[in-house]
N, C-alpha and C positions, 0 to 999 in steps of 0.2 A: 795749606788748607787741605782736610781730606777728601782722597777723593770717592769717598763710597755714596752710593744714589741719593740724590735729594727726592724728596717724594711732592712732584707737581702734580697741582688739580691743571685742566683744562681752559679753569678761567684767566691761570697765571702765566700762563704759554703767550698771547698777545702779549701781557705785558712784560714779558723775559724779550720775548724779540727786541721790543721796541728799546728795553736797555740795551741788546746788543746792537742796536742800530745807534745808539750812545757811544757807547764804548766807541765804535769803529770815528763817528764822528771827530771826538777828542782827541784818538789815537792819532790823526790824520792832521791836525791841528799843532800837535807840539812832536816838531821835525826832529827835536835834539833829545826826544826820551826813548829810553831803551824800547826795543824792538816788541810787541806784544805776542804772548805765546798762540799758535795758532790754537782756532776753538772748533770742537771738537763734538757734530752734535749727534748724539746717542739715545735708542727707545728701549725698553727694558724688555731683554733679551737676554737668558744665565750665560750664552756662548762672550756676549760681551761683556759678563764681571770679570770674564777672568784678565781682562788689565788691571784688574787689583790685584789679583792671587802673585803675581810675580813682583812684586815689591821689594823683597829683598835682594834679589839678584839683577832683577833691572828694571827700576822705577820710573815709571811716568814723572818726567821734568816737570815740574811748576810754569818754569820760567819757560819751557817751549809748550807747552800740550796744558791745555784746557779742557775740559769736559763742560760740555753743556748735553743735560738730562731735561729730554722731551718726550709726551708720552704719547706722540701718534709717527707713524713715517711721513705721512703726509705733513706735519708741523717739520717734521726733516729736511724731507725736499724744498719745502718754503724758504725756509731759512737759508738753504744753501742755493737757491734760487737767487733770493737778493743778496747774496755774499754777506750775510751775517754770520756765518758759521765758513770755516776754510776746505773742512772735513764731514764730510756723512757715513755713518756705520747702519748700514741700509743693505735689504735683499738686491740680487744682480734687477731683478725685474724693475725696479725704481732708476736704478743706473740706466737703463736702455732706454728709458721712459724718456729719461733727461737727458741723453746724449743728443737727440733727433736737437732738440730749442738750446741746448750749450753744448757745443761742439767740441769745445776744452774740455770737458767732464773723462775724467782718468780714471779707473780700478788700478790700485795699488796692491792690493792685499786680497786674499782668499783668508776669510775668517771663521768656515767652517760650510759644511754640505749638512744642508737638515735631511734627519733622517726620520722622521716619524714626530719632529718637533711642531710642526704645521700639518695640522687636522680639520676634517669636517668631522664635529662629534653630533649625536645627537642626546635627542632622552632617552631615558629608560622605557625599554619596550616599541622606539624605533629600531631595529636592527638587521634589515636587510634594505636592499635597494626597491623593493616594491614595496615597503613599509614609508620609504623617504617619500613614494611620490605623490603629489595633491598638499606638501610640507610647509611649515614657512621655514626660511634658513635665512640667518642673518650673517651677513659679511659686512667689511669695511669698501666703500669706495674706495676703493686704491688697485694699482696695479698687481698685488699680490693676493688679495683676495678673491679678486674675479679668476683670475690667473689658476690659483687652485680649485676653485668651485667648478671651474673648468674642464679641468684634469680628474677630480674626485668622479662628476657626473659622467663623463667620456667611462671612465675605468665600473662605473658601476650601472653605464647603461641606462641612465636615467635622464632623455632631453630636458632640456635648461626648461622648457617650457611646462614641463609639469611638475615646478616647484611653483613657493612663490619668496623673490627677495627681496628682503628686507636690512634695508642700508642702516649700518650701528659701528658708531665711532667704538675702535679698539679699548677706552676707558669703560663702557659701558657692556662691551660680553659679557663680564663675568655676570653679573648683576642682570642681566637682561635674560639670560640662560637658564638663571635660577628662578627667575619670577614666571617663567614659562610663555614668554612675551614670541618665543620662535621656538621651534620642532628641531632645529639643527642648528650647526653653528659654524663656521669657519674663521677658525682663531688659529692663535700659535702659545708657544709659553713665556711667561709661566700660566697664562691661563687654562690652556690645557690640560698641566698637570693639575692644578685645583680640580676643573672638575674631572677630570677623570677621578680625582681620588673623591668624588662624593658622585660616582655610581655613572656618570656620563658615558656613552657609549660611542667609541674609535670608527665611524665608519670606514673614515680613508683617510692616510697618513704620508707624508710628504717619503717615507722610506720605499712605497711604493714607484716614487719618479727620482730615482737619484741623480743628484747631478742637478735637477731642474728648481732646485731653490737653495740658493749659495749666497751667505751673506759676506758683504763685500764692503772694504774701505774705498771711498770714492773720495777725489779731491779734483782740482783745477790742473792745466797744464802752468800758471802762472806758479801755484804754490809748490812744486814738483822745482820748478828752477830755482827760488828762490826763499825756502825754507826744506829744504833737504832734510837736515840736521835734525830736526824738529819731527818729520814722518819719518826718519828713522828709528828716532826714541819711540816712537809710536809702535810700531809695529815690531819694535824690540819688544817690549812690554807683553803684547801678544803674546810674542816666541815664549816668553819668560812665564808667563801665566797659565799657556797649555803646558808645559813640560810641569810647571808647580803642582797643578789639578794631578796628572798622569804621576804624578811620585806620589803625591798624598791629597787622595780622592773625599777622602772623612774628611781630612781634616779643612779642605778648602771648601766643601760643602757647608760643613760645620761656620765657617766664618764669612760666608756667601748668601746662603739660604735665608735669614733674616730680610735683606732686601725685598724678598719677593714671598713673605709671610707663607714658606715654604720650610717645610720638614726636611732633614738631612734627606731621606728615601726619595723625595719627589724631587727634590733640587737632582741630585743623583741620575733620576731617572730623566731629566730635563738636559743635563748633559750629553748624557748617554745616547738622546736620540738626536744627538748631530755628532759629525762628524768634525773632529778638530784640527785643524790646518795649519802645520808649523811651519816655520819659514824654511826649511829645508824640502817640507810636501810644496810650499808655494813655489820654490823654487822649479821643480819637475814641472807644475802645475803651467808654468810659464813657459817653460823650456819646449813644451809638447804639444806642434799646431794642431795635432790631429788627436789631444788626449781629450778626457773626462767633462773637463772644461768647458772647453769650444763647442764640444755637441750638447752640452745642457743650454751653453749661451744660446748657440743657433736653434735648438729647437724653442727654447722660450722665445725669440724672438717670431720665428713661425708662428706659434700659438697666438702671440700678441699681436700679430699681422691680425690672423684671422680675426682676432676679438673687435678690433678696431681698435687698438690700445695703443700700436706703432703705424705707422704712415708705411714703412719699408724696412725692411732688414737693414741695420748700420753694420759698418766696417767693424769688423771686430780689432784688429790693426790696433788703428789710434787707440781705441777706447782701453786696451791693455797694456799698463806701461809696468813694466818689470825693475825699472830701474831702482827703486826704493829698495826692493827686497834684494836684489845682486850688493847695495851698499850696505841693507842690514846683516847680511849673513858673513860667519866666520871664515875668514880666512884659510 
């Protein structure tokens, strides 16, 4: 089956869960069928096509690794809340969120630092921070949008109280933006790049807080013992995918970009503003209590204190398990 994105409305997301609450049921039921690939659930993000780009040198298994394509984090976290999905490809800020209520909840993988990929844009002819204020700006409820909206108004001086927000499911930015329904916007891409390329204006861009929005493979401490084999092909694929883009940039645009009704220039540029994380950077990234890492983790954690978004600062310890990437990496 291939694995390139399926394109879900919102209405079909209850019903995708509820088969994989099927799946798991039967799977559970006949003791003597082979093992089911772990699943694998993903939002449309260019950093995570590239477990396609690497296909020829190291393909995503069938028979271990599933992709399930949903189009909010928050339909992410759900699923991987009630164990319908084994696997989340979600910001570290969703990971913390969920560590405090699942205690098991594991980072495996660094899968890239955004760098300008997660933006507050607004309209044309808002473009300074005294222009934003009196605004409406629309974000997602979720941990990541409040989280930057946060960070954007800190850095541009602008108290949370002399906007006004407006709560808009991530299917609905693009569309809500264009119809002039909010003054700003806090999104990521590819919506970003759309509108940026039809005249939207970059207030403040995730390049500005490095380190402080890193997307991250989370899984359980049960699946880490007991499907190994399976997040290793996984996060091989990864490895396999950045170095494919980094040899040939065109041409993995070229065959990427269609997903996300995206020009080779903008996919390009949709890359370009994160940071790619191979398993050899994951590797250091692990190795180093006191690197890059730990102080984006702990300051998002700080920030999320204060939001009311965490109860307390978690152990960073448990929640980072290095052992997937020490067995994917070469000898």
């Amino acid at each position: 089956m291939s694995l390139r994105q399926k394109s879900l409305n919102r209405r079909a997301v209850p019903t995708i869960l509820a088969g994989l609450a099927l799946v798991v049921a039967v799977g559970l039921g006949g003791c003597q069928s082979p093992e089911p690939p772990i699943r694998v659930a993903t939002v449309p993000w260019p950093p995570y096509d590239l477990l396609e780009a690497g296909q020829t040198s190291s393909p995503l298994d069938p028979e271990r690794v599933e992709l399930v394509h949903l189009q909010t984090p928050a339909e992410v976290v759900r699923a991987f809340r009630y164990e319908l999905v084994d696997v989340m490809m979600i910001t570290s800020h969703f990971a913390l969120s969920a560590v405090s209520e699942l205690p098991d909840t594991r980072i495996i993988y660094f899968v890239d630092v955004s760098l300008g990929g997660d933006a507050l844009l607004t309209q044309p002819g808002i473009e300074s921070a005294e222009a934003l204020r009196g605004k409406k700006v629309g974000i997602e409820a979720a941990p990541l949008g409040s989280y930057l909206l946060t960070r954007a108004l800190q850095n541009l001086g602008v108290p949370r109280g002399q906007i006004s927000i407006v709560e808009i499911d991530t299917p609905e930015h693009y569309s809500a933006f264009q119809a002039g329904e909010v003054d700003g916007l806090v999104t990521y891409d590819p919506t970003r790049a759309k509108l940026i390329d039809e005249g939207a204006i970059q207030l403040f861009g995730s390049e500005q807080i490095p380190y402080e929005i890193i997307d991250v493979v989370v899984t359980r401490s049960d699946v880490i013992e007991n499907r190994p084999l399976a997040l290793v092909n996984l996060v091989r694929a990864f490895d396999a995918g950045i170095k494919a883009f980094r040899d040939n940039p065109e041409e993995v645009a070229n065959s990427l970009a269609p997903m996300h009704e995206l020009d080779q220039s903008s996919y390009l540029s949709s890359l370009n503003a994160s940071n790619l994380l191979d398993l050899e950077k994951n590797r250091s990234l692990f190795d180093d209590p006191d690197g890059p890492v730990r102080r984006g983790l702990v300051e998002q954690c700080n920030i999320m204190v204060e939001q009311g978004l965490l109860v307390r600062v978690p152990s960073l310890d448990p929640l980072l398990d290095a052992s997937i990437v020490e067995q994917a990496s070469p000898r």
